[in-house]
N, C-alpha and C positions, 0 to 999 in steps of 0.2 A: 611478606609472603602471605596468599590469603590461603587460610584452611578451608578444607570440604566444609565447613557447616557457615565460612563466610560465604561460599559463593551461591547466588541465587539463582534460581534454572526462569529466568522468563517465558512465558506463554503468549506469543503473537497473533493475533487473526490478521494472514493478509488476503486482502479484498481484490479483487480482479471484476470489472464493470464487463457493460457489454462489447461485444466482437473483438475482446483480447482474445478469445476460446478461437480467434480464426491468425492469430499470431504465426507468423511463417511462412503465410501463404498472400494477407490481407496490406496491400499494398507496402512492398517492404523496402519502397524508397525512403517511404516514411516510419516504419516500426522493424524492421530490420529482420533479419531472417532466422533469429529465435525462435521459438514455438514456445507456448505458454507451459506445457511439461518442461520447457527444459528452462523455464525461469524459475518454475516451482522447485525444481531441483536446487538451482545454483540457492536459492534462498533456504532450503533444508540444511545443504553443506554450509553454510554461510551462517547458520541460526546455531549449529550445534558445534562452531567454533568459538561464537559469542556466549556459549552458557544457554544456549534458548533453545527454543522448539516455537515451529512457524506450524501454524493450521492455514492452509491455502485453499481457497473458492472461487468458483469464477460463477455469474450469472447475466446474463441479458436480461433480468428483468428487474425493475427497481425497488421492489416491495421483497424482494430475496433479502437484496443488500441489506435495505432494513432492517430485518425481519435477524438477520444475522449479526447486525452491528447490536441490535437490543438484545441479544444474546451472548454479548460477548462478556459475560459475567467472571468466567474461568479465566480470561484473557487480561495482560497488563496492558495491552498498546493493540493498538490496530496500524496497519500498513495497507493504505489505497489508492489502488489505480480506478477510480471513479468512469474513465474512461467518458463518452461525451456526458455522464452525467455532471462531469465536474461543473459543466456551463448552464446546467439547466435544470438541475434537482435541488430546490430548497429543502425538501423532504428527507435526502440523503446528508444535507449541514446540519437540519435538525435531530436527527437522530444523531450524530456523533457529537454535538451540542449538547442532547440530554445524558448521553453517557457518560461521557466526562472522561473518557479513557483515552492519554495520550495518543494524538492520531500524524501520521504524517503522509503526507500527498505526495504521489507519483506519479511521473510518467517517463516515458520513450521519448516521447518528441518532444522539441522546446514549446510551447504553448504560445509562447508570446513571438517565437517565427513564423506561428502558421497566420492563417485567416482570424480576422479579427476579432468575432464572435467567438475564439478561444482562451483570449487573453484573458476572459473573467472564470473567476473559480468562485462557488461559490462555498466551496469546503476550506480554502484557503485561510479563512480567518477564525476558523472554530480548529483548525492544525497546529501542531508548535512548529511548522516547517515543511517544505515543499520542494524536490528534487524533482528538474525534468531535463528531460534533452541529451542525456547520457545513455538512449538505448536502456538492456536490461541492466547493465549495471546501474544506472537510475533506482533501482530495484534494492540492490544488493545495497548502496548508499544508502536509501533510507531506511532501512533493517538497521544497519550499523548505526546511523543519527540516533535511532528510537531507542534502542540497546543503551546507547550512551546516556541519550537522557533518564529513561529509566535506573542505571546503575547509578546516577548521581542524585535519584531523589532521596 
């Protein structure tokens, strides 16, 4: 049985790239008809089941993300949906590279079903792990990954 003073309350930054903020609306053959409020939500309920608290951001612009992941000092783990940065921001792997703070990769859609120029990540190898193609629960799964890893280190 764990006591109050075993259990540890983790602090998560999860990451939201560009035109997740149009979630709902932005072609929901493919990202499904969530809205990014109500993914932020499921991962609040979902963080303060596991023991945590999630800080959630969304930005369209690359130098945000950045600017936030080298910020993430308070934080144990970072949770990102990179969104097309996954394929095209070296700048975005080397910031979570130099951070060094448990990261794990999201998304909504499978990456390796869509068009081919998705299939490469280049956050993938600097992540302990990469969740896609399960919609928002994609989300909610790598919350609980990161939690786990984190309670086992």
């Amino acid at each position: 049985m764990q006591t109050i003073e075993s259990l540890k309350l983790f602090s998560i930054l999860v990451l939201h790239g560009p035109n997740l903020n149009l979630l709902g609306r932005r072609e929901p053959g493919i990202y499904g008809s969530v809205t990014l409020e109500e993914i932020d939500r499921l991962l609040v309920t979902e963080a303060s089941m596991l023991q945590a608290k999630v800080y959630c951001m969304q930005s369209n612009h690359e130098g945000v993300l950045i600017d936030a992941i080298h910020n993430a000092d308070e934080h144990q783990g970072i949770l990102i949906n990179a969104g097309a940065y996954t394929h095209t921001s070296v700048a975005i792997r080397d910031a979570i590279s130099a951070v060094k703070k448990p990261t794990v990769e999201v998304h909504l859609s499978n990456i390796y079903q869509r068009e081919t120029f998705r299939h490469h990540s280049y956050i993938a190898p600097v992540a302990i792990g990469q969740i896609s193609g399960f919609g928002a629960e994609s989300y909610r799964l790598g919350l609980q990954a990161l939690i786990h890893y984190l309670s086992t280190k």
